[in-house]
ZAMARGU-4260 file (C-alpha; in steps of 0.2 Angstrom, whole numbers, plus 5000, padded with zeros to 4 digits):
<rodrens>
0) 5000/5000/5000 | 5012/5015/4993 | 5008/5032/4998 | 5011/5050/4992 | 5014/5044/4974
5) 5030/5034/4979 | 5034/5016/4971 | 5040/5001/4976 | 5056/4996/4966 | 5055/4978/4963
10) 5056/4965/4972 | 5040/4970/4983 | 5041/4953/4991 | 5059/4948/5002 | 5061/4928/5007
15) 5069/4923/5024 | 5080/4908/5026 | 5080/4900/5042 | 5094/4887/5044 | 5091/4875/5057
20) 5104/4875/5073 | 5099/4857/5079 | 5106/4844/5065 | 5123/4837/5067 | 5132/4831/5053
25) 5149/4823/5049 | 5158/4821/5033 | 5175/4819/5024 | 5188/4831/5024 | 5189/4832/5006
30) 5181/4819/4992 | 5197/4814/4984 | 5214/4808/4992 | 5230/4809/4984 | 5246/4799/4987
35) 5261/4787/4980 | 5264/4770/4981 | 5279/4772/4992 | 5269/4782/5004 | 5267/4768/5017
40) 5250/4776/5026 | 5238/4789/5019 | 5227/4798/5033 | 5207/4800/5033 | 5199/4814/5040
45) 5181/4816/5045 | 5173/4833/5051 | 5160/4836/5063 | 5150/4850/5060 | 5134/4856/5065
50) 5128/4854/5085 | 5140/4848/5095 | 5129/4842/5109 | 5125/4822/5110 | 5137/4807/5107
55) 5137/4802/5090 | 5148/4788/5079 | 5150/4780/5063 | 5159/4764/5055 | 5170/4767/5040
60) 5176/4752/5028 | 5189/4751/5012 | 5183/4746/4996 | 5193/4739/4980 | 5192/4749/4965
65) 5206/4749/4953 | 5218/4746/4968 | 5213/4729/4976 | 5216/4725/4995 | 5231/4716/5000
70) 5241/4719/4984 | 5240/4739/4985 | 5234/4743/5003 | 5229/4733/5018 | 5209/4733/5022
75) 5202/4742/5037 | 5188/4744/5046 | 5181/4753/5059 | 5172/4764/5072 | 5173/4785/5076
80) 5164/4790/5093 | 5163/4809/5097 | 5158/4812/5115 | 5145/4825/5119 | 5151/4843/5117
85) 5167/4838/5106 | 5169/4847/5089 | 5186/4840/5083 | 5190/4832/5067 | 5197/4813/5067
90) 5211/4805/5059 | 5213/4785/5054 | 5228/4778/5043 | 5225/4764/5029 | 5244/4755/5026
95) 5248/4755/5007 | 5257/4742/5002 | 5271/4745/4988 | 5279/4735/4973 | 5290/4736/4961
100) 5278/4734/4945 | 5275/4749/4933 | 5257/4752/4932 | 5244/4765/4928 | 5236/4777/4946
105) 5225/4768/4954 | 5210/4770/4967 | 5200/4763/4981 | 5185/4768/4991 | 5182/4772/5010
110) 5162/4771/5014 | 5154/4778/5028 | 5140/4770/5037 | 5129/4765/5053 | 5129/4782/5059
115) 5122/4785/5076 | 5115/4796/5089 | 5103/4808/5076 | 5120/4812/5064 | 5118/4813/5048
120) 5133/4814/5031 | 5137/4828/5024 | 5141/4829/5006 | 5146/4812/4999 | 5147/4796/5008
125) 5161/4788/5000 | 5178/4796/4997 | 5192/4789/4985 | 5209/4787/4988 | 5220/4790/4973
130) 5237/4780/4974 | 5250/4785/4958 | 5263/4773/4955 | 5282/4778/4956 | 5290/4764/4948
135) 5289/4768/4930 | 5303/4775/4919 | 5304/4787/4905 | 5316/4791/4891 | 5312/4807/4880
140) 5322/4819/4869 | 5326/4835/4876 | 5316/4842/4861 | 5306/4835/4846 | 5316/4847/4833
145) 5335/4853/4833 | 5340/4867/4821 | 5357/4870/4816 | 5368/4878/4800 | 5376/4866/4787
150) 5393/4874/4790 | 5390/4869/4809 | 5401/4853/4808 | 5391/4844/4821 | 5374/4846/4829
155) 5372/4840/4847 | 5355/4827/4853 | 5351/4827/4872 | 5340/4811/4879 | 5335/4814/4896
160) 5329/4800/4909 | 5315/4805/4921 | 5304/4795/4933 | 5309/4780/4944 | 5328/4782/4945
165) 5330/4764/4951 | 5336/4750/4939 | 5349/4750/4925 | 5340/4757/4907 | 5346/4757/4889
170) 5339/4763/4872 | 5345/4764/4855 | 5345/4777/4841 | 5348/4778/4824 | 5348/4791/4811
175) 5335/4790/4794 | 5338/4801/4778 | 5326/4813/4775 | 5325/4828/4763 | 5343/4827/4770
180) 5353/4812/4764 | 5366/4801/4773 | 5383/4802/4766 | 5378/4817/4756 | 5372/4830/4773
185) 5377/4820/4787 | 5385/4805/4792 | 5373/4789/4797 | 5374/4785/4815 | 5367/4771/4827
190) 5371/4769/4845 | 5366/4764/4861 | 5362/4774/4877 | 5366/4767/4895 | 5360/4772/4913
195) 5367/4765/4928 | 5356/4762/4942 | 5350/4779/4950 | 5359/4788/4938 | 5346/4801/4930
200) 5356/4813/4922 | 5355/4818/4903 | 5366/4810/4890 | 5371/4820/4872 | 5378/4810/4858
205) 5385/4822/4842 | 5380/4815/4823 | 5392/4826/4811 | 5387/4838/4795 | 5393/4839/4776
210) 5395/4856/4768 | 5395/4857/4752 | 5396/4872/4739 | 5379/4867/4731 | 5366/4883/4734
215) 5348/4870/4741 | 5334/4873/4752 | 5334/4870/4769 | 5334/4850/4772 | 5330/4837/4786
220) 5335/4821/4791 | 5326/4812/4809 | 5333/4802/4823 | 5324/4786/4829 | 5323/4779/4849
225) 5320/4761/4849 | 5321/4746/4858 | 5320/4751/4877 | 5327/4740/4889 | 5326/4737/4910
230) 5307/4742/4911 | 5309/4760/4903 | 5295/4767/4892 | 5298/4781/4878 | 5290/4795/4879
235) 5281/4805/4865 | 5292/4811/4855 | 5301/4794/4851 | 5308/4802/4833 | 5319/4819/4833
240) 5319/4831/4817 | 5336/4841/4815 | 5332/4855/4801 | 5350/4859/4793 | 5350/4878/4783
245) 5359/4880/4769 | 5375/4894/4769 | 5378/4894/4752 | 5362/4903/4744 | 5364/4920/4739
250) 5348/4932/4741 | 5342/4948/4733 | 5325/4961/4738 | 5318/4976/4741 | 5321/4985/4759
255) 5300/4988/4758 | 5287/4982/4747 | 5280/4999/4748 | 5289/5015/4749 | 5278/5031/4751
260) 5281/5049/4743 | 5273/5066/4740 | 5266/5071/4719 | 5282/5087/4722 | 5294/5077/4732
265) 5306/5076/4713 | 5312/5057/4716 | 5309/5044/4727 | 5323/5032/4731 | 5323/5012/4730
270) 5334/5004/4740 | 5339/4986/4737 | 5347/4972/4748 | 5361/4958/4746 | 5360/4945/4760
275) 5368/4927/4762 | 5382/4920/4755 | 5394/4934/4751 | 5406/4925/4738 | 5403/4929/4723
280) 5399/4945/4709 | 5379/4943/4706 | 5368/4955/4698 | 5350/4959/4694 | 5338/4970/4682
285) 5324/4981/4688 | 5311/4989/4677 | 5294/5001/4681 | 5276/4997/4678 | 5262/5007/4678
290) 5247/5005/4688 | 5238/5020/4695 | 5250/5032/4694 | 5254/5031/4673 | 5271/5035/4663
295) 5275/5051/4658 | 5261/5057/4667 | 5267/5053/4684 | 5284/5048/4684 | 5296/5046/4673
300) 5301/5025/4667 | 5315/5016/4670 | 5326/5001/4673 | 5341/4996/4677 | 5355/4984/4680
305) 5362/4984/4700 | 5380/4973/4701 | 5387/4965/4718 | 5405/4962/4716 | 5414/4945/4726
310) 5411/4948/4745 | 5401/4965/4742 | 5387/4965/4754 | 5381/4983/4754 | 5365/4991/4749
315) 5362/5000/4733 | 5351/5013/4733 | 5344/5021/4713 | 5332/5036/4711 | 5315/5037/4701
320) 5309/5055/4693 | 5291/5059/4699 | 5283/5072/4688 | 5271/5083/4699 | 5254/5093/4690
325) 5240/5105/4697 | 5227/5092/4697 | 5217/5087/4712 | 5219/5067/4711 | 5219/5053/4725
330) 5234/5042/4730 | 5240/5035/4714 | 5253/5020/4715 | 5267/5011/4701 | 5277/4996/4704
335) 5297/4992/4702 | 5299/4974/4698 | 5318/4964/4699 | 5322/4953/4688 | 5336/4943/4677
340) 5346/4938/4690 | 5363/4934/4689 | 5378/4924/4698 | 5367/4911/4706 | 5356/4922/4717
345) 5338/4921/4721 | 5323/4932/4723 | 5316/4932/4740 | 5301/4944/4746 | 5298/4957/4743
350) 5304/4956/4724 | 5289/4968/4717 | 5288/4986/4727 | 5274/4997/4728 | 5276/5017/4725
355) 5262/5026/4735 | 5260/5048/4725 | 5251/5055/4739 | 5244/5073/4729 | 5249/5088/4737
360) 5236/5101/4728 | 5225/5100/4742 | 5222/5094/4761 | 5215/5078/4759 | 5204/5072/4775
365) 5209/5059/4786 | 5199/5041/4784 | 5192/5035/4802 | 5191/5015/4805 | 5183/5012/4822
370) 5185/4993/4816 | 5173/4981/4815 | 5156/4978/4826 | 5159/4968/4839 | 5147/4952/4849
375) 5154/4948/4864 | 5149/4935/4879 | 5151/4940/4896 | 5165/4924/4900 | 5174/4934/4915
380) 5168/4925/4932 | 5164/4937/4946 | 5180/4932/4954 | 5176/4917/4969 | 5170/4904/4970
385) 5151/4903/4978 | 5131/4900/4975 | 5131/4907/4960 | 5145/4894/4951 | 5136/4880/4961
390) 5118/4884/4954 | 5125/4886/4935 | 5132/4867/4937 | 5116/4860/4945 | 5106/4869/4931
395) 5116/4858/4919 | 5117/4843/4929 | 5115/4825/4919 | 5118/4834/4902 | 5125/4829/4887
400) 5128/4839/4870 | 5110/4842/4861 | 5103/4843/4877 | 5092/4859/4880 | 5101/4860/4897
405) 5118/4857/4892 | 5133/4872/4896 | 5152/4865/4890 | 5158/4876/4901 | 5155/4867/4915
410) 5162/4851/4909 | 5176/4853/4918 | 5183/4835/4916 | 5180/4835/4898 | 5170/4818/4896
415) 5154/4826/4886 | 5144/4824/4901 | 5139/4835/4916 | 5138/4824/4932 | 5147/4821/4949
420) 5165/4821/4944 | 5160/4838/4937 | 5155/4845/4956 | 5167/4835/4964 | 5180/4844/4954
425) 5172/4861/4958 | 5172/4855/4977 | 5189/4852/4975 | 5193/4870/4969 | 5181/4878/4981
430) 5193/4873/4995 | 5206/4875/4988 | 5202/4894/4987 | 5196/4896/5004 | 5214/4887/5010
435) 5223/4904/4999 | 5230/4892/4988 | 5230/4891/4968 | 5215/4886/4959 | 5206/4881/4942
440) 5198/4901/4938 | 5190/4890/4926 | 5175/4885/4939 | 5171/4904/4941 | 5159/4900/4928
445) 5144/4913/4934 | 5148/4929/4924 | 5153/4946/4933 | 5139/4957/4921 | 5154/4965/4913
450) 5168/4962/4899 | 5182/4971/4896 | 5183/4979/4877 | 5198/4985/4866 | 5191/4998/4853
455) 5206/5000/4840 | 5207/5012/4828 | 5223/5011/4825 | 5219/5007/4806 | 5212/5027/4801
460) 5223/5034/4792 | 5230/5050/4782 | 5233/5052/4764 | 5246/5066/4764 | 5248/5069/4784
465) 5245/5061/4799 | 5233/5058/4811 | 5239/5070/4826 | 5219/5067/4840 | 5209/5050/4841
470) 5195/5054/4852 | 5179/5040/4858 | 5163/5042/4864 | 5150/5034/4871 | 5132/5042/4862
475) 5126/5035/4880 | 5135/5048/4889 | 5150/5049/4896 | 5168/5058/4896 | 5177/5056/4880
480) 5193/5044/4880 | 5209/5051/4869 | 5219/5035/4861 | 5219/5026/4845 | 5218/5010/4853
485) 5208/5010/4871 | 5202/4996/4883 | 5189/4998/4897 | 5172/4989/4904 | 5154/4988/4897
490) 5140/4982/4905 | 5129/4968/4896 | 5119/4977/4882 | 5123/4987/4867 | 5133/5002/4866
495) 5139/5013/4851 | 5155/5024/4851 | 5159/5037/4838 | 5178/5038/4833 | 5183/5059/4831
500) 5201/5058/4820 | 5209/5075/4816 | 5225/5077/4807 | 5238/5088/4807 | 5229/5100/4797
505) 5214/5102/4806 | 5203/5090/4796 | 5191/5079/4806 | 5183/5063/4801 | 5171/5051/4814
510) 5167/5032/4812 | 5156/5021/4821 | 5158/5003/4832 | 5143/4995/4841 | 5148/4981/4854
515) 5134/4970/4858 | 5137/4960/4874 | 5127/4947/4879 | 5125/4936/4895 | 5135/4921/4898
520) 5124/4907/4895 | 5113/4902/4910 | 5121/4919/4920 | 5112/4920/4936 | 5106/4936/4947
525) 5114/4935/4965 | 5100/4940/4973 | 5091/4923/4979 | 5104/4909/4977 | 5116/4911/4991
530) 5107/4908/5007 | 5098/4893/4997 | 5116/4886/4993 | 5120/4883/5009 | 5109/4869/5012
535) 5107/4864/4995 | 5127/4864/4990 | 5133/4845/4999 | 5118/4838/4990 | 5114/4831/4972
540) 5097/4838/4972 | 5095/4852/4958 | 5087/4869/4962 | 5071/4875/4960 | 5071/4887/4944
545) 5062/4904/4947 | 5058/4916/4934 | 5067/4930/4945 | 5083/4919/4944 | 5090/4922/4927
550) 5099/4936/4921 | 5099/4944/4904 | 5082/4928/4901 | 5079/4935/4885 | 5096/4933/4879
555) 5098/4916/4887 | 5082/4909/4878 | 5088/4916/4860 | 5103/4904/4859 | 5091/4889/4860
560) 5078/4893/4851 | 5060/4901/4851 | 5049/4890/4862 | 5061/4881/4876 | 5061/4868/4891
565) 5051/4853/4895 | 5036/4860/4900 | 5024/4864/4883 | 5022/4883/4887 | 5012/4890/4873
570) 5008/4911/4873 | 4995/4911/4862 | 4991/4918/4844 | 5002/4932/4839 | 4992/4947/4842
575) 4985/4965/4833 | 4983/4980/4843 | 4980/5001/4839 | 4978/5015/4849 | 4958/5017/4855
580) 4961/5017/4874 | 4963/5036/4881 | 4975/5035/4900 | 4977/5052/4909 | 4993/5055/4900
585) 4990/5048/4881 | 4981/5037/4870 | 4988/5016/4873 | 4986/5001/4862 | 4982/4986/4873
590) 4977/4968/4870 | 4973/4953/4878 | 4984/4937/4882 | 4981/4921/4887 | 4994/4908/4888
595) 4993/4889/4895 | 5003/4873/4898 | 4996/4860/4885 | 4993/4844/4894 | 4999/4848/4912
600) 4992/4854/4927 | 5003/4864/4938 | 5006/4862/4957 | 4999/4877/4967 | 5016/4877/4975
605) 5031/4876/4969 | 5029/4882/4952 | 5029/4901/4944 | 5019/4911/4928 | 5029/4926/4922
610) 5025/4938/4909 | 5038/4949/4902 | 5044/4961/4888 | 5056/4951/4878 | 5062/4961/4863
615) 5059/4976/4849 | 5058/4970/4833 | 5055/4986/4824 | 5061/5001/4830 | 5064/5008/4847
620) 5047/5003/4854 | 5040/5011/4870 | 5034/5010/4885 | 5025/4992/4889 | 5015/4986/4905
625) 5005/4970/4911 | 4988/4971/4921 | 4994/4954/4929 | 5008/4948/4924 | 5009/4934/4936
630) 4993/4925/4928 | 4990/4915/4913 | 4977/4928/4907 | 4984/4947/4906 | 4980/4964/4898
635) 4995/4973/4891 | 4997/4990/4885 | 5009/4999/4873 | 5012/5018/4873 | 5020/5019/4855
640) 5020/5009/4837 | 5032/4994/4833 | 5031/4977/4836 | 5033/4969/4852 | 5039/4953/4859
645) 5034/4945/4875 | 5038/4930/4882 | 5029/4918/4893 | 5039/4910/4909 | 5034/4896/4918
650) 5043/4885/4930 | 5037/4872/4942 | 5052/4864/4955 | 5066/4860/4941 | 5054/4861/4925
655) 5052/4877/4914 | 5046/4881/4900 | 5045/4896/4887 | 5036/4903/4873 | 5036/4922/4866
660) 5022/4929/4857 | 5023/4943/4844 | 5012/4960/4846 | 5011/4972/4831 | 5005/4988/4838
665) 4997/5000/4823 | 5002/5016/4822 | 4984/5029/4819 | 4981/5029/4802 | 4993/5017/4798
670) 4987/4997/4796 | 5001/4990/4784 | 5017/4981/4794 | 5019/4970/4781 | 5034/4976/4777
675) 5043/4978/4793 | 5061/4972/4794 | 5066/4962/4807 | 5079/4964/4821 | 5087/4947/4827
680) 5087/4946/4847 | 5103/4937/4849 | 5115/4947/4839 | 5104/4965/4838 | 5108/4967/4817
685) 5095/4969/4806 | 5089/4958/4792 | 5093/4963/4777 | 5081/4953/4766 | 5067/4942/4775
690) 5053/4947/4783 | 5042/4934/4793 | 5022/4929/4789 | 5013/4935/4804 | 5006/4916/4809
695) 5020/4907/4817 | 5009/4893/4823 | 4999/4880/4812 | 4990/4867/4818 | 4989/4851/4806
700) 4985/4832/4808 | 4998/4817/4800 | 4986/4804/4805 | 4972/4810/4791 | 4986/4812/4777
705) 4987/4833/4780 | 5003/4841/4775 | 5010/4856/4785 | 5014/4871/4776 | 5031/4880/4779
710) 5028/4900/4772 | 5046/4909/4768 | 5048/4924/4756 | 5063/4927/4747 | 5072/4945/4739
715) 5083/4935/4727 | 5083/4917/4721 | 5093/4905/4731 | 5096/4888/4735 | 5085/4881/4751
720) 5088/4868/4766 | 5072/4866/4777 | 5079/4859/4798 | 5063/4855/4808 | 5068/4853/4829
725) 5056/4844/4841 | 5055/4855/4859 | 5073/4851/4865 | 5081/4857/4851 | 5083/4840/4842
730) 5083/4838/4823 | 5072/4828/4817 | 5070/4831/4799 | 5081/4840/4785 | 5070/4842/4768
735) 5080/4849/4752 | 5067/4855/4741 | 5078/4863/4728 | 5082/4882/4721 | 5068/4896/4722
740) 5066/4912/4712 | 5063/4928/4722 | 5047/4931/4729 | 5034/4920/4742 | 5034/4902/4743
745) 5026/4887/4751 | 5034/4869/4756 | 5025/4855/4765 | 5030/4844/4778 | 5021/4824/4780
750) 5025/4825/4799 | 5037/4809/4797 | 5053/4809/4807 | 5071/4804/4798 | 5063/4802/4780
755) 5047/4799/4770 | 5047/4783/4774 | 5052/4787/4793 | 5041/4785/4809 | 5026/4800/4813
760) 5033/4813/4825 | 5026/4816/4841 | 5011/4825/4843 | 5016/4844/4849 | 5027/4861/4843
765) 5039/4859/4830 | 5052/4871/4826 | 5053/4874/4808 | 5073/4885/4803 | 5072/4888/4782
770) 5090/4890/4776 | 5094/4905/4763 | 5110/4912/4755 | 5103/4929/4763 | 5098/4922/4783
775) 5088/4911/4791 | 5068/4912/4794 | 5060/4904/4807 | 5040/4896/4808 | 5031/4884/4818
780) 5021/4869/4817 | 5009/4860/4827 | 5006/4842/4826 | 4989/4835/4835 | 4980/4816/4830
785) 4965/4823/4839 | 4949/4831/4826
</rodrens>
């Protein structure tokens, strides 16, 4: 009940968590123990935590896993008693039993159990003990690739020993001909390597190098380890490359591929460089061509011979006569090429130069390049590890790839599949950063609602000066920032920053960058997760989902695809509305919108309805309000023409579903949308050649032979691909029904999955993606065997 014209900022309702003083719990002091073979004992912890009043206790038993009782560690069993009052942790000691066989890390399991006295475990149950084996042995070279210089006479090769130093190894090498040749490059060698027992130091063998006076490309030749002996295993790479360069070529270029001048400079002066091999008197031709810039209009032709004498290895520079005029002209350009070598040399690049005439009868303006539009993802975690991390995981728990719920970037394991190894591994890293010690930033996977930006413009430029003033700003307001190349934080959303450029004659020009930045995928407010975390973090229960919990929701739903989640939300028909309703400030549009969950009854607890505006698609749009937003049924009103999107939310325990709904409000006097071009949600650019039938949703039945129509409209002819995708985001169907000429057109679908011939699809929403050289347009259909 406001009063005196106040409001209340959202959210008008606060929730209270009260954790519960009276529960006592135990569990282990970290999921995962780590320890070698030779260790002898690795110690157990168990924490108590929780109330400390009451004796409690528990029993804890070994397990085999991988590592098996009495070859790898001794069983055990036992019991843990706290007395009333006491709070410390306990320690027990399993014996680990060593040998002197190399094998792979293995594990074994310690369960709790028969707990007593009202305790109960917190977090998991059963802890593994990881045990990594220290008696295997390695051989490796010190590198997989040696480089040297023909001339160098010998070239060294390191093999280094690491692992268990116990026990006398040996390995052989021998050398294979590549592009190099034996006999011709180097000299074949074989041998064996020898280490002593304990000795793990590094041994170098020398194979020795031909020159020759032969000018050749650089050439290789390999090196082989091979038959391993005493328990020693070769590690990757088992074969050495040793890359030989030639001394004897002789090489001749340009200093630049481009030189720059002014139309009234007189000459421009081409330099041109000897490298390499210095014996020897070698020569080369150099002639102009005409590109831009003509002969006789701009400069004046010529070519040339330039001579190296035996050991010369200076530069030689020759002059080019530029022929200036009163004519107001861009940049023209010519080229020099070399050629007609002599002595054995060889072009290398840059052998063709590039003469930039900058005119000189005018100021020129500079060009600004604020570079490209950018589309960023907020990836940056918020800097801890908390709730927030927690609650992204449990959103994607028991995913694969395809799966609506599915998020890579919790996948921390790599295995294709979010499950328990994923949070035990984020458990892992969670304590590790509350110890102070260094962790996987990796599992800071909630984003911070901010990315940082480099805006370059370092690629403007200035025909016949130079850019002296860069300038940004942001058209939301702001301080200008000077620099050519700048980097600062932006909030998710889209922002536009014009580039000012001014040269050293006063002359401006401006340019224009928009970054879009969107939220990282299945982002979550901080509002409402954190006090629910701590009960909910030890367990494998996942969260409740509330319509409040997201943020950035209509970003997060456009990278799936238009209706979303397991429940079967549908928002109703899109909608017409123009402006007949008179308010105390200005004339509104409104409509009425029903939505519904086909075939499901929602709980009165537990689950949510949401109403909210999820995109423009035509214009900036204005003001938008809902009568109820919180209920299936809802009037909303519009203060200004466009066409609006609104999505329906609803969410009951860990189900959700969405669907959006499309609202073309007419401006007075104005009935014909038809036209309107619309802006994509997800990357804010608009389409520059589809617009979309105004019927998304068509309801047709299989069963009785009906065909449903796919509508998609075309500005040029192109080549189609039809994908059809059942609620999850699966493809069901791909139809290729050939090349279409400009203008409106209509496929059908028989409602078969896979092919023709293939099974009927489900009853229920389809979405329907049609392919074109210009973009993608999107429909719906609805299967039903109900008439």
């Amino acid at each position: 009940n406001p009063q005196g014209g106040v409001q209340i900022k959202g959210p008008s309702t606060a929730e209270v968590w009260v954790d519960d003083d009276d529960n006592r719990y135990l569990k282990f002091s970290t999921g995962t123990y780590d320890t070698t073979e030779d260790a002898g004992l690795v110690s157990i912890t168990i924490e108590r935590t929780g109330n400390p009043q009451g004796q409690i206790q528990l029993d804890y038993e070994t397990r085999s896993g991988s590592a098996h009782d009495f070859s790898d560690f001794i069983p055990q069993s036992g019991t843990l008693i706290w007395t009333d009052g006491d709070t410390s942790s306990q320690t027990f000691t399993i014996s680990l039993l060593n040998d002197e066989n190399p094998e792979p890390t293995e594990l074994f399991y310690i369960d709790l159990k028969d707990l007593f006295g009202g305790v109960q475990i917190e977090g998991a149950s059963t802890a593994e003990v990881m045990v990594v084996d220290d008696d295997n042995r390695y051989l490796e070279f010190s590198t997989g690739t040696y480089y040297t210089t023909e001339d160098a006479g010998l070239v060294s090769i390191t093999v280094e020993r690491t692992g268990n130093p116990q026990g006398q190894i040996q390995v052989d090498y021998e050398t294979r001909s590549g592009s190099a040749h034996d006999f011709s490059d180097f000299i074949p060698q074989s041998g064996t390597l020898i280490w002593t027992d304990g000795d793990i130091s590094s041994q170098t063998f020398t194979i020795s190098l031909l020159n020759d006076e032969n000018q050749e490309p650089n050439e290789w030749f390999r090196i082989d380890l091979k038959n391993p002996f005493g328990g020693v295993q070769i590690k990757a790479p088992s074969t050495a490359f040793v890359w030989i360069q030639d001394d004897d070529n002789r090489f001749v270029r340009f200093s630049t591929p481009s030189y720059h001048t002014n139309e009234s400079s007189g000459i421009v002066s081409i330099t041109v460089e000897r490298s390499g091999n210095p014996q020897g008197q070698i020569q080369v031709d150099y002639v102009t061509r005409s590109a831009s810039a003509h002969e006789f209009s701009d400069f004046i032709p010529q070519s040339g011979t330039l001579i190296w004498p035996d050991g010369d290895t200076s530069t030689q520079t020759f002059p080019i006569s530029l022929l200036n005029d009163n004519i107001i002209e861009s940049t023209e350009w010519f080229y020099i090429d070399l050629e007609n070598l002599f002595g054995g040399a060889q072009l290398i690049y840059p052998s063709t130069a590039e003469v930039l005439v900058f005119d000189d009868d005018t100021n020129i303006p500079p060009v600004a390049n604020a570079g490209p539009d950018q589309s960023l993802t907020d990836i940056i975690g918020d800097g801890t590890i908390d709730g927030l991390d927690y609650a992204v995981l449990n959103l994607a728990m028991g995913s694969r790839p395809g799966d609506l719920n599915w998020n890579p970037r919790v996948d921390f394991v790599a295995d294709n599949r979010i499950n328990n190894r994923d949070l035990r591994y984020m458990r892992q890293q969670d304590r590790r950063e509350n110890k102070g010690r260094t962790w996987d930033h990796r599992v800071d996977v909630n984003g911070e609602g901010e990315e940082n930006v480099v805006l370059d413009g370092s690629a403007s430029f200035d025909e016949d000066g130079t850019i002296t003033h860069y300038q940004w700003q942001n058209q939301a307001g702001g301080d200008p920032i000077v620099g050519s190349t700048i980097s600062l934080n932006l909030p998710i959303g889209v922002h536009t920053f014009t580039l000012t450029v001014t040269d050293n004659n006063g002359a401006t020009a401006t340019d224009e960058v928009m970054i879009t930045l969107e939220a990282s995928p299945l982002a979550l407010k901080k509002s409402e997760f954190d006090s629910l975390m701590k009960k909910e973090k030890s367990s494998n229960q996942k969260l409740k989902i509330d319509s409040n919990s997201y943020y950035g929701l209509d970003d997060i739903f456009d990278q799936n695809f238009e209706r979303a989640g397991s429940l079967d939300v549908n928002a109703g028909q899109d909608k017409n509305a123009s402006f007949k309703y008179l308010t105390d400030k200005h004339t509104v549009a409104r409509t009425k919108l029903v939505g519904r969950v086909n075939d499901h009854r929602l709980s009165k607890k537990g689950s949510t309805i949401c109403w909210f505006y999820h995109g423009c698609r035509e214009g900036e749009c204005g003001e938008e309000s809902f009568s109820r937003p919180r209920s299936f049924r809802t009037i909303t009103s519009f203060s200004e023409p466009g066409v609006y999107v609104v999505g329906l939310l609803v969410t009951e325990g860990v189900e959700f579903g969405f669907d959006r709904v499309e609202i073309t409000v007419q401006n007075r006097g104005k009935s014909d949308f038809s036209g309107i071009k619309l802006k994509s949600l997800s990357s804010g650019a608009v389409s520059h050649s589809h617009t979309l039938g105004r019927d998304l949703r068509k309801l047709f039945y299989p069963n009785l032979g009906q065909k449903g129509d796919i509508d998609f409209h075309l500005s040029e002819e192109s080549d189609i691909t039809v994908q059809i995708k059942d609620i999850r985001g699966k493809v069901i169907r791909v139809l290729y029904p050939g090349h279409f000429t400009a203008g409106s057109h209509v496929v059908q679908w028989d409602g078969n999955e896979q092919s023709e011939s293939g099974p009927l699809a489900k009853p229920g929403s389809y979405l329907v993606q049609v392919f074109t050289s210009q973009g993608i347009q999107k429909t719906k259909l609805v299967i039903s065997t109900k008439k």
